[in-house]
Every structure is written in C-alpha cells, then in structure tokens.
Jmol script that loads the backbone (N, CA, C; Angstrom):
load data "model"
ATOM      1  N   UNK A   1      17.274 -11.893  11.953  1.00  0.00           N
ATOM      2  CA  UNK A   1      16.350 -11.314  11.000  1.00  0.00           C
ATOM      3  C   UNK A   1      14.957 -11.290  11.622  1.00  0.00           C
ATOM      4  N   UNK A   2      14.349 -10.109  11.604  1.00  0.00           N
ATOM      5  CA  UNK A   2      12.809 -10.308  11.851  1.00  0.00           C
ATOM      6  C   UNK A   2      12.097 -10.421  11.346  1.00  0.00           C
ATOM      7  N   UNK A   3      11.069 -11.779  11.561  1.00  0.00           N
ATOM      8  CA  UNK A   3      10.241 -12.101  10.634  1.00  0.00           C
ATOM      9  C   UNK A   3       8.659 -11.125  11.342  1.00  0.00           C
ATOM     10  N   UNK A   4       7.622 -10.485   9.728  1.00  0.00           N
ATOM     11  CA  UNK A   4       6.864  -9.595  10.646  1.00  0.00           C
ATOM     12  C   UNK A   4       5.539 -10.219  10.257  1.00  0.00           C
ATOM     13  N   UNK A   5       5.722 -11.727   9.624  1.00  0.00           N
ATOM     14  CA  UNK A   5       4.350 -11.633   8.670  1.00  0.00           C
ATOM     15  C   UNK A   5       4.396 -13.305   8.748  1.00  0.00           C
ATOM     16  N   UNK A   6       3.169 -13.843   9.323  1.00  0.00           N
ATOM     17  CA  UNK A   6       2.619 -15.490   9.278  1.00  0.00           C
ATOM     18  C   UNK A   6       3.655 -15.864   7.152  1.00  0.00           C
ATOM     19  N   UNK A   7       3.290 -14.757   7.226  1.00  0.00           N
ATOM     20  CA  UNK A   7       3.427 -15.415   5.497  1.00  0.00           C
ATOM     21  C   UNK A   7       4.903 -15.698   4.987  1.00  0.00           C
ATOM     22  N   UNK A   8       5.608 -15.006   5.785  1.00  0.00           N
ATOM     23  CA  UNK A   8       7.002 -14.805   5.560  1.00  0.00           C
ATOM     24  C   UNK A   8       7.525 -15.784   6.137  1.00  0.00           C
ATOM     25  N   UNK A   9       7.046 -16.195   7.242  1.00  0.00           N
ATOM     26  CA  UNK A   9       7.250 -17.330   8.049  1.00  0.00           C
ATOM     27  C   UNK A   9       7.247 -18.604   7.135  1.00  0.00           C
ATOM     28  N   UNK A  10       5.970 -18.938   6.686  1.00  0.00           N
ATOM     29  CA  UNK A  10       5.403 -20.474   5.733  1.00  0.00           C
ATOM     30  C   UNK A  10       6.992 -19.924   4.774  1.00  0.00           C
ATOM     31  N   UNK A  11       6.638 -19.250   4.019  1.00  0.00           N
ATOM     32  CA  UNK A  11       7.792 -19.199   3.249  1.00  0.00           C
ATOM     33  C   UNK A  11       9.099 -19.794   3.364  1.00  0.00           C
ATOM     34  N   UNK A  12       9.810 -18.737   4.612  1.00  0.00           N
ATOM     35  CA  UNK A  12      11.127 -19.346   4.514  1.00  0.00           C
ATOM     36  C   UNK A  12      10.932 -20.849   5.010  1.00  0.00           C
ATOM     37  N   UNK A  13      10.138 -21.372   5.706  1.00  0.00           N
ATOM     38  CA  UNK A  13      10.226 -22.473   6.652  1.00  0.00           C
ATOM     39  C   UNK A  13       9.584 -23.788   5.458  1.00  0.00           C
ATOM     40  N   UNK A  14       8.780 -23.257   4.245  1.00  0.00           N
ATOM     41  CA  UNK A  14       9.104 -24.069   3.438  1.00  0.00           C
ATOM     42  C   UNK A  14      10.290 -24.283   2.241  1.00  0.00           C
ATOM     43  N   UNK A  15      10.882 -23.335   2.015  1.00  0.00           N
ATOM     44  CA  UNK A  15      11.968 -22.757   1.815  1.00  0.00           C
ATOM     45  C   UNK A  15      13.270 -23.845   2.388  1.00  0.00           C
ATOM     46  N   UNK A  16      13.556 -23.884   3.531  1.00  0.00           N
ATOM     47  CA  UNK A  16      14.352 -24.610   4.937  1.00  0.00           C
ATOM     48  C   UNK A  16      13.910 -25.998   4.460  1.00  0.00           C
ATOM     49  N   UNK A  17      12.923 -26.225   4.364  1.00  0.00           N
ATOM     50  CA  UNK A  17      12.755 -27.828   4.408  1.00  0.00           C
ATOM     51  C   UNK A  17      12.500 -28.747   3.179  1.00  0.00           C
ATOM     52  N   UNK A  18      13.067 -27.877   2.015  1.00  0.00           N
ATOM     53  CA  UNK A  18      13.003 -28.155   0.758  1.00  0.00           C
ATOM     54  C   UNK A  18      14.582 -27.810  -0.187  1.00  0.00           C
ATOM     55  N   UNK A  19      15.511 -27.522   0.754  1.00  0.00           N
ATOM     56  CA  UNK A  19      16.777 -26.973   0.110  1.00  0.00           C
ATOM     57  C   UNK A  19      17.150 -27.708  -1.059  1.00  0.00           C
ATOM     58  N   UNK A  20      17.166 -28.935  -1.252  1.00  0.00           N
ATOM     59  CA  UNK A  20      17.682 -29.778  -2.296  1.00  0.00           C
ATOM     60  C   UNK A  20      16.793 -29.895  -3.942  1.00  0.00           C
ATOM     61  N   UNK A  21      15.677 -29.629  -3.334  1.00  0.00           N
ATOM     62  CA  UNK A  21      14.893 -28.775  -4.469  1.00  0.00           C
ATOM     63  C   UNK A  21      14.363 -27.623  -4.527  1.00  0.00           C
ATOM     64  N   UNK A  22      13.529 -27.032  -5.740  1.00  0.00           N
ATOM     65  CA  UNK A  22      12.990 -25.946  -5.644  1.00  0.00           C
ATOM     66  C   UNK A  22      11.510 -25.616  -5.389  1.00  0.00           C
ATOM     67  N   UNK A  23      11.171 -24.652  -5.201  1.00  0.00           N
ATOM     68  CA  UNK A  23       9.700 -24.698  -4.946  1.00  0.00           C
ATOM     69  C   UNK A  23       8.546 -23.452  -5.313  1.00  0.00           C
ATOM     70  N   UNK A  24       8.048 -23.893  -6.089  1.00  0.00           N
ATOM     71  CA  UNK A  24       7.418 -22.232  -7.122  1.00  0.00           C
ATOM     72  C   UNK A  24       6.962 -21.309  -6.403  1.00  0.00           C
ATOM     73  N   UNK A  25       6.570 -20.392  -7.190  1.00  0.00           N
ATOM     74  CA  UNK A  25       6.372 -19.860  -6.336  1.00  0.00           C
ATOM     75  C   UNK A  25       4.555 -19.991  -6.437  1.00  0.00           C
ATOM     76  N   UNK A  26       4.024 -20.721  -7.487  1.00  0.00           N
ATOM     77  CA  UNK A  26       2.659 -21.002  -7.031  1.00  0.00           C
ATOM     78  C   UNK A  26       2.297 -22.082  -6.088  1.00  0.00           C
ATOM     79  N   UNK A  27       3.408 -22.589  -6.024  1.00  0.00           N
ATOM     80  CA  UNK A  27       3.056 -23.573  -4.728  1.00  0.00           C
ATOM     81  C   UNK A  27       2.872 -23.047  -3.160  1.00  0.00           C
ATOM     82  N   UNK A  28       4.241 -21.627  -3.309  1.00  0.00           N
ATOM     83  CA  UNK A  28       4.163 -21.333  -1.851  1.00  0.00           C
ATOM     84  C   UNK A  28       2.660 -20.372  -2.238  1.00  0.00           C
ATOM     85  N   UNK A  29       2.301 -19.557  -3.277  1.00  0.00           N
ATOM     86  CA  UNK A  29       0.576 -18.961  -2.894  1.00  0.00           C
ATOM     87  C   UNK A  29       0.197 -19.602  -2.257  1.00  0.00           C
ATOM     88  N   UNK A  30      -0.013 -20.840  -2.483  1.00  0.00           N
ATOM     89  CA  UNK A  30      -1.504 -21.891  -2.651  1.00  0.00           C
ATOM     90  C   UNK A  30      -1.068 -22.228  -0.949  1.00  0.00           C
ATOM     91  N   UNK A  31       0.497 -22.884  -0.254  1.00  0.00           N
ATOM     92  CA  UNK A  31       0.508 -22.801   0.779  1.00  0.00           C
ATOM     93  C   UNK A  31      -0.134 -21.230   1.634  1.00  0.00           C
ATOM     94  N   UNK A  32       0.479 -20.251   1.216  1.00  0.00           N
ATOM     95  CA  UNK A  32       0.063 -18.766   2.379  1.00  0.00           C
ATOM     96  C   UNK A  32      -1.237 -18.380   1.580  1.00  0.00           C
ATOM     97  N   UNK A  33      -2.330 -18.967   1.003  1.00  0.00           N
ATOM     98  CA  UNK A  33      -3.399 -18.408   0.275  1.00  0.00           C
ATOM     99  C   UNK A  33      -3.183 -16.929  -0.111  1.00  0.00           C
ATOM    100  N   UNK A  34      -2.260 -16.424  -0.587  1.00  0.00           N
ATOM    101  CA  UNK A  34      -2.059 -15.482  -1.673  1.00  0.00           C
ATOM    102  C   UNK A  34      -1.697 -15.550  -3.004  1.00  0.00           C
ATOM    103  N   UNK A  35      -1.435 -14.292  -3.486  1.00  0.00           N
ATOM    104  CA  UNK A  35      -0.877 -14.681  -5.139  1.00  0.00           C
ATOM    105  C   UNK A  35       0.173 -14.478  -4.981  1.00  0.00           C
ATOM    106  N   UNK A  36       0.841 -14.956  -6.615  1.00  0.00           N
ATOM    107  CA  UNK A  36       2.059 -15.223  -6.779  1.00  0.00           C
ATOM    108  C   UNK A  36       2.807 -13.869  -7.044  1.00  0.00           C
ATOM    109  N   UNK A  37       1.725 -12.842  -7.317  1.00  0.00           N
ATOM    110  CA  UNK A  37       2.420 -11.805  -7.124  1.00  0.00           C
ATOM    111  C   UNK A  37       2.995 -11.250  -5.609  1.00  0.00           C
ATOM    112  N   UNK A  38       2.012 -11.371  -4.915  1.00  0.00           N
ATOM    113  CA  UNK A  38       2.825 -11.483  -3.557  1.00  0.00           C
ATOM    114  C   UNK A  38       3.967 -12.258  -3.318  1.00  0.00           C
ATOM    115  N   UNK A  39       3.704 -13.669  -2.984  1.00  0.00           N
ATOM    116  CA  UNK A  39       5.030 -14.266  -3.152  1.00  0.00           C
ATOM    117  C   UNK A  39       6.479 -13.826  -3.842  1.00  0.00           C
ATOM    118  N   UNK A  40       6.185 -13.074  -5.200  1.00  0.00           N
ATOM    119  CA  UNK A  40       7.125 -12.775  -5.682  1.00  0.00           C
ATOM    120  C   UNK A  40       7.698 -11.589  -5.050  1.00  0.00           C
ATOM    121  N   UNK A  41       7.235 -10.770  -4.690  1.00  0.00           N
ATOM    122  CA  UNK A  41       7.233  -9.516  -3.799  1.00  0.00           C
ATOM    123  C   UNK A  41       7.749  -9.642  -2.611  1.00  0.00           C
ATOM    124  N   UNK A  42       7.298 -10.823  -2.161  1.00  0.00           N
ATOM    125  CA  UNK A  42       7.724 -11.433  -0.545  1.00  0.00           C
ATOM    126  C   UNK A  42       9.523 -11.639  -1.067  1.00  0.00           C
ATOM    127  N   UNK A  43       9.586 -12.572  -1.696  1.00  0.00           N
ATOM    128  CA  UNK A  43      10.517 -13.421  -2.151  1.00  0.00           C
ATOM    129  C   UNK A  43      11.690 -12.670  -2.506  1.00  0.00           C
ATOM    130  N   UNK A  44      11.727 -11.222  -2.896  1.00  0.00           N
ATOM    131  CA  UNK A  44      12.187 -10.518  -3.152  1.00  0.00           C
ATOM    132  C   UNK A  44      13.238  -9.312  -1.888  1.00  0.00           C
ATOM    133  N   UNK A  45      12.121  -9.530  -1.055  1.00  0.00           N
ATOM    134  CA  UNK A  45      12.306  -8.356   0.101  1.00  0.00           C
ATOM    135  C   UNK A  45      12.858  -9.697   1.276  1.00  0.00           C
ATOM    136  N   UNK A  46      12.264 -10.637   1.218  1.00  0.00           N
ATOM    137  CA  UNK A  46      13.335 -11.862   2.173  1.00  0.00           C
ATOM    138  C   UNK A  46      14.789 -12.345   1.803  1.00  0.00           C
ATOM    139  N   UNK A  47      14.706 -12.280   0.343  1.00  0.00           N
ATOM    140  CA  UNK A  47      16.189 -12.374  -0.361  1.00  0.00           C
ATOM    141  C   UNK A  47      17.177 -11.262   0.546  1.00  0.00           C
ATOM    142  N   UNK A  48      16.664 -10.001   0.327  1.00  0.00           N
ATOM    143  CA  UNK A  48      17.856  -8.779   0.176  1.00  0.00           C
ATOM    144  C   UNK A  48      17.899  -8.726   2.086  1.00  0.00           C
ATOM    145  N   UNK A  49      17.117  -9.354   2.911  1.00  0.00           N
ATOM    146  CA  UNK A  49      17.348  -9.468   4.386  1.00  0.00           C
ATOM    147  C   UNK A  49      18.109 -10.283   4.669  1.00  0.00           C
ATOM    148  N   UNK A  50      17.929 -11.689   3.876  1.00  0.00           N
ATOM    149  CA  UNK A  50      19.084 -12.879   3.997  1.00  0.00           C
ATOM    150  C   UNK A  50      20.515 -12.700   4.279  1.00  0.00           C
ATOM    151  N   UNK A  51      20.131 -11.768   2.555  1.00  0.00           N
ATOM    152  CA  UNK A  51      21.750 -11.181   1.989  1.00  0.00           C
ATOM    153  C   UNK A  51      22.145 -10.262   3.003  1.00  0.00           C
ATOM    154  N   UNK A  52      21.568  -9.139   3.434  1.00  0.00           N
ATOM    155  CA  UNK A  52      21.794  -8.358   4.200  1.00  0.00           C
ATOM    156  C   UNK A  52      22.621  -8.902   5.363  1.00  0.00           C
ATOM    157  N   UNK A  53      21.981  -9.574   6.043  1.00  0.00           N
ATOM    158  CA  UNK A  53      22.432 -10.824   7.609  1.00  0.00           C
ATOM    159  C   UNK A  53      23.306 -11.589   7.090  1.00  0.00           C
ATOM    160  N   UNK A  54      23.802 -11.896   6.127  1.00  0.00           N
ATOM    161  CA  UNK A  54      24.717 -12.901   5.603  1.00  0.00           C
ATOM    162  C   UNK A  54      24.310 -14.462   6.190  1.00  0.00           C
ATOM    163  N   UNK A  55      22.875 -14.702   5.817  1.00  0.00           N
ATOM    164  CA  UNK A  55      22.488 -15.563   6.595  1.00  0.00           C
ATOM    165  C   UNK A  55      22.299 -16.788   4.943  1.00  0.00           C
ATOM    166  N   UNK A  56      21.677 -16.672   3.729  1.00  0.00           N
ATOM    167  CA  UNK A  56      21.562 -17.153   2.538  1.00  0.00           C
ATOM    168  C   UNK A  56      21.224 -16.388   1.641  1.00  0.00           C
ATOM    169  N   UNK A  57      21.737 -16.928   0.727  1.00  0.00           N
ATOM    170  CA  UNK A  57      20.845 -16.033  -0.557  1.00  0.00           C
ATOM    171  C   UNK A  57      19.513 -17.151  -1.499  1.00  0.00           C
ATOM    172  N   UNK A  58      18.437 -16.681  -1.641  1.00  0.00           N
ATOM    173  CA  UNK A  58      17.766 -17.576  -2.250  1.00  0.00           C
ATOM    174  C   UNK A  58      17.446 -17.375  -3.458  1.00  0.00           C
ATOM    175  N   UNK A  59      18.298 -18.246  -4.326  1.00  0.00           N
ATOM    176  CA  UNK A  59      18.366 -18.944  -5.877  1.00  0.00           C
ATOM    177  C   UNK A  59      17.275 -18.613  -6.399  1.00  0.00           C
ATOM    178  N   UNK A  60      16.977 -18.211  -7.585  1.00  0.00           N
ATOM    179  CA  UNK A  60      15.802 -18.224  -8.143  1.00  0.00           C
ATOM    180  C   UNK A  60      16.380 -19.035  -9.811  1.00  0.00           C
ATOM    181  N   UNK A  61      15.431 -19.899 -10.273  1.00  0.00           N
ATOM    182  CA  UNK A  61      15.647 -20.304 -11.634  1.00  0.00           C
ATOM    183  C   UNK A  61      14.032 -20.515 -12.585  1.00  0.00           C
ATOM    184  N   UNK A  62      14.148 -19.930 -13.403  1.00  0.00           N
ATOM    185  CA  UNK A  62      13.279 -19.629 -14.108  1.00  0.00           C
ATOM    186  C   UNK A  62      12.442 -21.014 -14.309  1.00  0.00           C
ATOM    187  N   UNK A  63      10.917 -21.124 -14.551  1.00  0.00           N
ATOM    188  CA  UNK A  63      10.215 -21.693 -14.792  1.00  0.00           C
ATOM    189  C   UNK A  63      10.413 -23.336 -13.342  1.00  0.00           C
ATOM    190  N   UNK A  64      11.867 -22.846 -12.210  1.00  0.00           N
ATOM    191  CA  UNK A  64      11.360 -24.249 -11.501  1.00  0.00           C
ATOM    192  C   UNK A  64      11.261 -23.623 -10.340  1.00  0.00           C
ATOM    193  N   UNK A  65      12.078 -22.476  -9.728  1.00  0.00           N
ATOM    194  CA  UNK A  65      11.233 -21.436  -8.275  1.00  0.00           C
ATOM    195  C   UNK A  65      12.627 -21.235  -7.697  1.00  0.00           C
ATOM    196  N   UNK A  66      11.970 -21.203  -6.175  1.00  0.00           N
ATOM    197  CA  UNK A  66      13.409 -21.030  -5.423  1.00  0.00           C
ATOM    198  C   UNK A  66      14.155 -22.105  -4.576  1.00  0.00           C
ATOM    199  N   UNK A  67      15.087 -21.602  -4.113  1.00  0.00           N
ATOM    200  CA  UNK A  67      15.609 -22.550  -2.704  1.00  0.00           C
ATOM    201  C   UNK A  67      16.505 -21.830  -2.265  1.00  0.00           C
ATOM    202  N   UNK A  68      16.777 -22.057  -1.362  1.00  0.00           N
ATOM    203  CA  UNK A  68      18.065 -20.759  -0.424  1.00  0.00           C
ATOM    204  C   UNK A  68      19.275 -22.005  -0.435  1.00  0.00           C
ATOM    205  N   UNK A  69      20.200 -21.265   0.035  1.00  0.00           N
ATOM    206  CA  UNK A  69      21.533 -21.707   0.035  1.00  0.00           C
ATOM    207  C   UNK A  69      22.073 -20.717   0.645  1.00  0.00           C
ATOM    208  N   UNK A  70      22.484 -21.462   1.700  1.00  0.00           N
ATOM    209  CA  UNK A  70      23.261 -20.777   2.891  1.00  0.00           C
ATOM    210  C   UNK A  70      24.897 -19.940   2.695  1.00  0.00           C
ATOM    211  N   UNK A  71      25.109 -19.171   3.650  1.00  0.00           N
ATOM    212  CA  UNK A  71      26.150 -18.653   3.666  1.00  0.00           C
ATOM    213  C   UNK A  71      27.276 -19.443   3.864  1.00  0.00           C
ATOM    214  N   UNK A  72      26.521 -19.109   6.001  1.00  0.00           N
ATOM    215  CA  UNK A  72      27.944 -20.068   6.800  1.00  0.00           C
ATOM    216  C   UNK A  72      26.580 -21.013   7.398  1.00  0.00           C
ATOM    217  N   UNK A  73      27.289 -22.198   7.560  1.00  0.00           N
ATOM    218  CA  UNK A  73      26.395 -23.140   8.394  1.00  0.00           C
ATOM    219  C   UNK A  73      26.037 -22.673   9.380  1.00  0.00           C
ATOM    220  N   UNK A  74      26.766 -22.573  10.134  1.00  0.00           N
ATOM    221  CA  UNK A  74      26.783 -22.331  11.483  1.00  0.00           C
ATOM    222  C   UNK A  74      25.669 -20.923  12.241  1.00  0.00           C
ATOM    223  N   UNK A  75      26.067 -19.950  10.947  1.00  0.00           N
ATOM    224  CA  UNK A  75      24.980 -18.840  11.327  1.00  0.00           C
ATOM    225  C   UNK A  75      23.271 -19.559  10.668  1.00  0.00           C
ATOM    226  N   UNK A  76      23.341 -19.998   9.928  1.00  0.00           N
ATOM    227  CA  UNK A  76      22.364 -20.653   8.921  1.00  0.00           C
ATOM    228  C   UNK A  76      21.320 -21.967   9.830  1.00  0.00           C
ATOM    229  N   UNK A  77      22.499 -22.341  10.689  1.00  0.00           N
ATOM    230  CA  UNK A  77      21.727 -23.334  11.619  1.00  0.00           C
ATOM    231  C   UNK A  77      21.373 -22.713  12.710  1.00  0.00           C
ATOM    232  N   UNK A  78      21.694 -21.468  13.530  1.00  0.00           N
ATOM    233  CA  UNK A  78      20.802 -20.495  13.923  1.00  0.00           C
ATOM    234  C   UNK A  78      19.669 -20.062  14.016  1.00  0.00           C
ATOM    235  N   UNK A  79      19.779 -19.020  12.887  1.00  0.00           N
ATOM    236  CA  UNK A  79      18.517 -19.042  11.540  1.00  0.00           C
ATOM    237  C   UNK A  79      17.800 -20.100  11.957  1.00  0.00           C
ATOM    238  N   UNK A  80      17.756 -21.118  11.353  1.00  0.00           N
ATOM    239  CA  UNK A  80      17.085 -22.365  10.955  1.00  0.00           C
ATOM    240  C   UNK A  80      16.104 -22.391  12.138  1.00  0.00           C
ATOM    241  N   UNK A  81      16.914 -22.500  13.534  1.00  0.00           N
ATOM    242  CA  UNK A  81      16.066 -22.414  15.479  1.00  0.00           C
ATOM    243  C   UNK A  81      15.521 -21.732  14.968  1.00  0.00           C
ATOM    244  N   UNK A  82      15.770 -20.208  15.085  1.00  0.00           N
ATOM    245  CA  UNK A  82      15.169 -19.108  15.349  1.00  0.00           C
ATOM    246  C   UNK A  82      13.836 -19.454  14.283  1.00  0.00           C
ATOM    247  N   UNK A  83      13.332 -19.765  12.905  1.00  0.00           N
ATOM    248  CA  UNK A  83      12.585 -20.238  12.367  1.00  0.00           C
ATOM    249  C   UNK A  83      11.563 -20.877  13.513  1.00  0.00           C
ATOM    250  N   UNK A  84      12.348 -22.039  13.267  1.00  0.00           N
ATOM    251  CA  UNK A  84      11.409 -23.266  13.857  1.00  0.00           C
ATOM    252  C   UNK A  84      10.819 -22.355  15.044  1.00  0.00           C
ATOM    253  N   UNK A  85      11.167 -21.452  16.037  1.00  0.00           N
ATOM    254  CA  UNK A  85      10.765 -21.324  17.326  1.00  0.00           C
ATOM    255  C   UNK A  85       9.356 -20.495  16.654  1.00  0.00           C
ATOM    256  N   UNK A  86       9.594 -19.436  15.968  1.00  0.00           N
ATOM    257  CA  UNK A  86       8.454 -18.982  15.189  1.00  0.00           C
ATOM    258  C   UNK A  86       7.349 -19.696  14.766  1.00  0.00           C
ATOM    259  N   UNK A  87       7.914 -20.367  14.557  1.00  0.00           N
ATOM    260  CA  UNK A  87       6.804 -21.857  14.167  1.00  0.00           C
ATOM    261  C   UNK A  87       5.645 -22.095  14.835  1.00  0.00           C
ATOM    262  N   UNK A  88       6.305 -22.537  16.403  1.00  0.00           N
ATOM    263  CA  UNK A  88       5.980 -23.003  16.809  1.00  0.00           C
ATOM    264  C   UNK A  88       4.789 -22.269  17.790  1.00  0.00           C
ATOM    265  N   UNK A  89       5.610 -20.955  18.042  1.00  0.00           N
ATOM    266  CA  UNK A  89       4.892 -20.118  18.528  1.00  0.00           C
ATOM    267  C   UNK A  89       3.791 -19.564  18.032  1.00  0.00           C
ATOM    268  N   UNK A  90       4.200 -19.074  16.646  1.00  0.00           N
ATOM    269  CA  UNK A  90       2.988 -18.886  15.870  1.00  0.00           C
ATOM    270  C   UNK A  90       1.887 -19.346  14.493  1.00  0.00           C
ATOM    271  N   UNK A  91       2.329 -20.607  15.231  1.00  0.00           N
ATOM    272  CA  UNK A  91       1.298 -21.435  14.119  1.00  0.00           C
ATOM    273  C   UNK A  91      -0.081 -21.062  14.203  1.00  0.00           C
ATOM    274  N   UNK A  92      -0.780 -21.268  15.233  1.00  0.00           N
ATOM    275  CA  UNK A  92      -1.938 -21.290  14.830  1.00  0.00           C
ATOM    276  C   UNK A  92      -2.441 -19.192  15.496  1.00  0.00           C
ATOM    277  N   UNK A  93      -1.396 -18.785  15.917  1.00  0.00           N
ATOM    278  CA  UNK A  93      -1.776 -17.346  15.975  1.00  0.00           C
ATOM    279  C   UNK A  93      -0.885 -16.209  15.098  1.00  0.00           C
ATOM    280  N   UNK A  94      -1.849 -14.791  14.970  1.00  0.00           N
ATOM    281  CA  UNK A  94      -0.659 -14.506  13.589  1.00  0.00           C
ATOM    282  C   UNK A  94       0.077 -13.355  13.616  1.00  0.00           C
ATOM    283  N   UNK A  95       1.689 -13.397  13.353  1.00  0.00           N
ATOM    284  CA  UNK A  95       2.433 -12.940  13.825  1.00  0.00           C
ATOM    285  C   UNK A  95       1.872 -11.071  14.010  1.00  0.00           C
ATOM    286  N   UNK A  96       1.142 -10.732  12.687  1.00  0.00           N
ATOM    287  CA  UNK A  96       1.109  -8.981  12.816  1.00  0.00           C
ATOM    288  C   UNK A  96      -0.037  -9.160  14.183  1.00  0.00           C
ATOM    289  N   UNK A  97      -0.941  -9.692  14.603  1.00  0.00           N
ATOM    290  CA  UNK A  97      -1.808  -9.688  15.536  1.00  0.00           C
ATOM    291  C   UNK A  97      -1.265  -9.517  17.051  1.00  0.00           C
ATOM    292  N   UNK A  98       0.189 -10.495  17.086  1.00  0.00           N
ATOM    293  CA  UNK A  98       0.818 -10.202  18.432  1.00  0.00           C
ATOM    294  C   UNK A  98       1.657  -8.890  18.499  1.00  0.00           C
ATOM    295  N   UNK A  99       2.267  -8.671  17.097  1.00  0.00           N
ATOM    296  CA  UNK A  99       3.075  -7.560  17.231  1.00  0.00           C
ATOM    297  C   UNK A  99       2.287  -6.487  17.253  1.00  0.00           C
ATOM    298  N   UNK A 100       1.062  -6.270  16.858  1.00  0.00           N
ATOM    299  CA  UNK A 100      -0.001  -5.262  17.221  1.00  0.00           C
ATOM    300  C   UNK A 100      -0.202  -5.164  19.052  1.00  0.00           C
ATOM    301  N   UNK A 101      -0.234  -6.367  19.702  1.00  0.00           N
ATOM    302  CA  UNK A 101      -0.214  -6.501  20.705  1.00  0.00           C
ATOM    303  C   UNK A 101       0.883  -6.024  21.361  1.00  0.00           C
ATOM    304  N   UNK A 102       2.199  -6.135  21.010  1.00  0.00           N
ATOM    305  CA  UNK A 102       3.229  -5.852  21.668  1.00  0.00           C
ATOM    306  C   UNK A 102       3.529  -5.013  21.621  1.00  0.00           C
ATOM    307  N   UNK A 103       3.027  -3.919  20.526  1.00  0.00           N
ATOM    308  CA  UNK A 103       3.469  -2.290  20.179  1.00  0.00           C
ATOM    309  C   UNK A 103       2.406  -1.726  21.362  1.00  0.00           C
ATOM    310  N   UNK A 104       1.135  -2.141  21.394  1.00  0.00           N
ATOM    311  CA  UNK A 104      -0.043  -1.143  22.534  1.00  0.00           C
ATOM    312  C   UNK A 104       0.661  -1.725  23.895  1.00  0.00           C
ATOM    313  N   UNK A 105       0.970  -2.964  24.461  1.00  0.00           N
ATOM    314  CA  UNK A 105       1.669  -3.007  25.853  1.00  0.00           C
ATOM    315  C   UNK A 105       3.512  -1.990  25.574  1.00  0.00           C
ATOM    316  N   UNK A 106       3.731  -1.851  24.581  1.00  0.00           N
ATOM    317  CA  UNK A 106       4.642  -0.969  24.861  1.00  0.00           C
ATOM    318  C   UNK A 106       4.535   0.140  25.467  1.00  0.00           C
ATOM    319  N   UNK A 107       3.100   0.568  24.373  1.00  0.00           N
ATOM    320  CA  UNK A 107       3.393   2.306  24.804  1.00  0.00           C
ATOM    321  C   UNK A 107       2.370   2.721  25.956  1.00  0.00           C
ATOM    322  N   UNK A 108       1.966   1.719  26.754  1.00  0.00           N
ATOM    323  CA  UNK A 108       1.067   1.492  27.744  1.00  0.00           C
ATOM    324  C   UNK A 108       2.283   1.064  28.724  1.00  0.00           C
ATOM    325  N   UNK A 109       3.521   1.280  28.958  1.00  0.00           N
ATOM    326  CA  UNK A 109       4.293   1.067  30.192  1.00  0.00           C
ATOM    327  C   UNK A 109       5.614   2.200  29.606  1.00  0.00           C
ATOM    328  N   UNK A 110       5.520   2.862  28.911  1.00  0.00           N
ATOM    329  CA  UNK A 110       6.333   3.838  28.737  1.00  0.00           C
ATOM    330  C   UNK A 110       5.703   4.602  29.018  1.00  0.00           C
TER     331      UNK A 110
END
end "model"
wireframe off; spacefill off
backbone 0.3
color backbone group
C-alpha cells in the first residue's frame, strides 16, 4: 500500500500500536494537528486501501473510534515493516515534500 501523506502515516502507525483498543478520532487530530473531519476522511480512504490489499479492515464503533484488525498475519506483519520503515524515514521529513522531490528527479532523467 502507498502511503502519500506524513498524516496517513501517524495514523495507521497509531492505529498498529493500539490494536487492543480504540482510538478517536479526536485523538488522532490532535496527534496529525488536523480536524476530525479530516481524520474521518483519512480514515475512510485508508479503510477501502486496507480492504483493497487484503491487508485489515479498520473497525469503527461509535462514540469509542477505531482499530484495525488484520486479515492474514503474515501479510499484516509485512505491512506492519513496511510502516515502521516509513517511520523512520520520515519522521522528521514530510512524505508529499520527498515525493515532490522524486516526481522532478524523475522527469529530469527521462
């Protein structure tokens, strides 16, 4: 799955490290300093990619938030790397900024 947005990132990766509970979605604003209308919007369009990849689907329950729940482990603990490496890479730089970067060295060697 490609993640294209710092925000999408905090998300699932708080998402990942909270499975056994849920987590509002004003909590994840207040983590990615947006609103919850975003979040909800986010939350929405990361669901149907999950589902898509057969990677989780993430639960929603009224008035307590979300949590994902995996498919297959095995693809799910994948996932999970591929997360963390994002992480790590782009913590403190932000993901649309490199991929802005990586689209102009594209079409600058084609």
């Amino acid at each position: 799955m490609r993640i294209g947005k710092n925000r999408h990132l905090t998300i699932l990766y708080t998402l990942m490290n909270s499975q056994e509970t849920f987590v509002s979605s004003e909590q994840l604003a207040e983590k990615t300093m947006s609103s919850v209308r975003t979040i909800k919007s986010d939350i929405a369009m990361l669901a149907g990619a999950l589902r898509d990849e057969n990677i989780a689907v993430i639960e929603s329950k009224r008035s307590q938030g979300y949590r994902l729940i995996p498919f297959d482990p095995q693809q799910f603990a994948a996932f999970e790397e591929s997360v963390q490496i994002h992480r790590i890479l782009f913590q403190y730089r932000s993901i649309e900024e490199m991929n802005k970067r990586l689209y102009i060295l594209q079409n600058q060697l084609a």
